[in-house]
C-alpha positions in Angstrom: -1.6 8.2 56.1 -2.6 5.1 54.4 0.9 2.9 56.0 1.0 4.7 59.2 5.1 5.3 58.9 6.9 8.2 59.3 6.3 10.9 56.1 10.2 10.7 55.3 10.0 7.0 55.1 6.5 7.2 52.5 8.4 9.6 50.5 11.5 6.9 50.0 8.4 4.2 49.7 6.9 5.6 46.5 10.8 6.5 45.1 11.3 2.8 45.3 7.7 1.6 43.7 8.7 4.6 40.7 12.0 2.5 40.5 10.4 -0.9 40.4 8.0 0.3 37.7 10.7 1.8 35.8 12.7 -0.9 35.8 10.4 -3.4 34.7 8.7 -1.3 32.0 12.1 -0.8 30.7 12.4 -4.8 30.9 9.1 -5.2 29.7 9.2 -3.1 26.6 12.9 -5.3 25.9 11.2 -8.0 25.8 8.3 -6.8 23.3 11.5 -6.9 20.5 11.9 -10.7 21.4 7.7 -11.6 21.2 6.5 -9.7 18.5 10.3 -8.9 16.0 10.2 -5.8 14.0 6.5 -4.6 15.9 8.1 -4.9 18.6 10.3 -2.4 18.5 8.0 0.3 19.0 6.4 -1.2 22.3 10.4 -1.1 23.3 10.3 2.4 22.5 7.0 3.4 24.6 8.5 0.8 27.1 11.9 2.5 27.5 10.3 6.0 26.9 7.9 5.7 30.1 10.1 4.0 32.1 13.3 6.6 32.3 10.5 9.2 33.1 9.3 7.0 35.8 13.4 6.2 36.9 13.7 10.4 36.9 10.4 10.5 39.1 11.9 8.2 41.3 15.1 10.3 41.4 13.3 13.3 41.8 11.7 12.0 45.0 14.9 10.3 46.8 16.5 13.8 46.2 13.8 15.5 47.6 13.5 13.2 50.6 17.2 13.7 51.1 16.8 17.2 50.9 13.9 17.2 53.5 15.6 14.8 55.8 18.9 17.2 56.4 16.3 19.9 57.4 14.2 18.3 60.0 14.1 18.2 63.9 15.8 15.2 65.1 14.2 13.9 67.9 13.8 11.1 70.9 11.1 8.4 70.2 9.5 8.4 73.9 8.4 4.8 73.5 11.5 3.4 72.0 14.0 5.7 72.9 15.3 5.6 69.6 16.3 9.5 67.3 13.9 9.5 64.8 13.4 12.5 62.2 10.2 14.6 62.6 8.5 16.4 59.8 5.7 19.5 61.0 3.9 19.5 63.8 2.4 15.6 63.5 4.7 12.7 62.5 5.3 9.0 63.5 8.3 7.4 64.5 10.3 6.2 61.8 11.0 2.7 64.5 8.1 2.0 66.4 5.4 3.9 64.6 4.1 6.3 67.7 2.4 9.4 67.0 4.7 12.5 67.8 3.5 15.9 68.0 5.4 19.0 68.6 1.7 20.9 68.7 0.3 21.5 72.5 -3.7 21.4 71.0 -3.0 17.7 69.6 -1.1 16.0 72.9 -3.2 14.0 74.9 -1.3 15.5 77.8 0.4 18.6 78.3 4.1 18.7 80.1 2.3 21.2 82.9 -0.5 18.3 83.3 2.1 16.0 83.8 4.6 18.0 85.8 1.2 18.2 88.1 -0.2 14.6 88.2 3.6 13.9 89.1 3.4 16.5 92.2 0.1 15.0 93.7 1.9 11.7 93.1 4.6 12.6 95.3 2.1 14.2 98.1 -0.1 11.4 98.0 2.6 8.6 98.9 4.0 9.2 102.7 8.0 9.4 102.3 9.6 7.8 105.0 11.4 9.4 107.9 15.4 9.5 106.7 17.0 6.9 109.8 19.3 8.7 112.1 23.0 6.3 111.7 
C-alpha cells in the first residue's frame, strides 16, 4: 500500500479522484466550445464522452466499496480503541493507521505468548500478604 490507510478507505480514495477527473474533463471539454467556437464542439464531445465513463468508474467503485464494507469483520482498533472495518487477513485501521492481522504466522506475538509473558509477570512480582481487619 502506497498511503498506508485501510483498503476500504483506498477504494473510496480513487472513487473520489475518478469523480474529480470526471468532473473537470466534463468542465474542461465545456469550456473548449467557449476558446475555440464551432472546433470546439468536438473537444466538448471527447471532453463529456470521457468524463461520464470516468463519473460511472467512479460509481462503479463507491458501490463496490459499499458492497465490500457491509461484508466485513468489524473490529476493535487495539491502539485506539476505536471499530474499524477489516478486509482479509492484513488491514490497517481505518483511524490510527495500525497494522491488524487476523493471521497467527504475521503477529509479532501470539495470544498464548502473551497469555505466558503475563503469567511469569505475575510470578515474578511478590503479592502482598492480604491484612487480617
Amino acid at each position: 500500500m502506497i498511503f498506508k490507510t485501510a483498503k476500504i478507505v483506498a477504494f473510496r480514495t480513487w472513487g473520489l479522484l475518478l469523480t474529480i477527473l470526471g468532473m473537470g474533463l466534463m468542465v474542461l471539454g465545456t469550456a473548449g466550445i467557449v476558446f475555440w467556437g464551432q472546433a470546439g464542439k468536438i473537444v466538448a464531445g471527447i471532453g463529456l464522452v470521457v468524463g461520464l465513463i470516468a463519473m460511472m468508474g467512479s460509481l462503479g467503485i463507491y458501490f463496490w466499496a459499499g458492497m465490500l464494507s457491509t461484508s466485513v469483520k468489524q473490529i476493535e482498533c487495539p491502539e485506539c480503541h476505536k471499530p474499524t472495518k477489516m478486509l482479509g487477513k492484513t488491514d490497517r485501521c481505518m483511524f490510527c493507521r495500525t497494522m491488524l492481522t487476523t493471521d497467527l504466522r504475521q503477529a509479532t506475538i501470539t495470544d498464548d505468548e502473551l497469555e505466558e509473558s503475563q503469567k511469569l509477570e505475575t510470578q515474578a512480582t511478590p503479592s502482598s500478604p492480604a491484612q487480617p481487619r
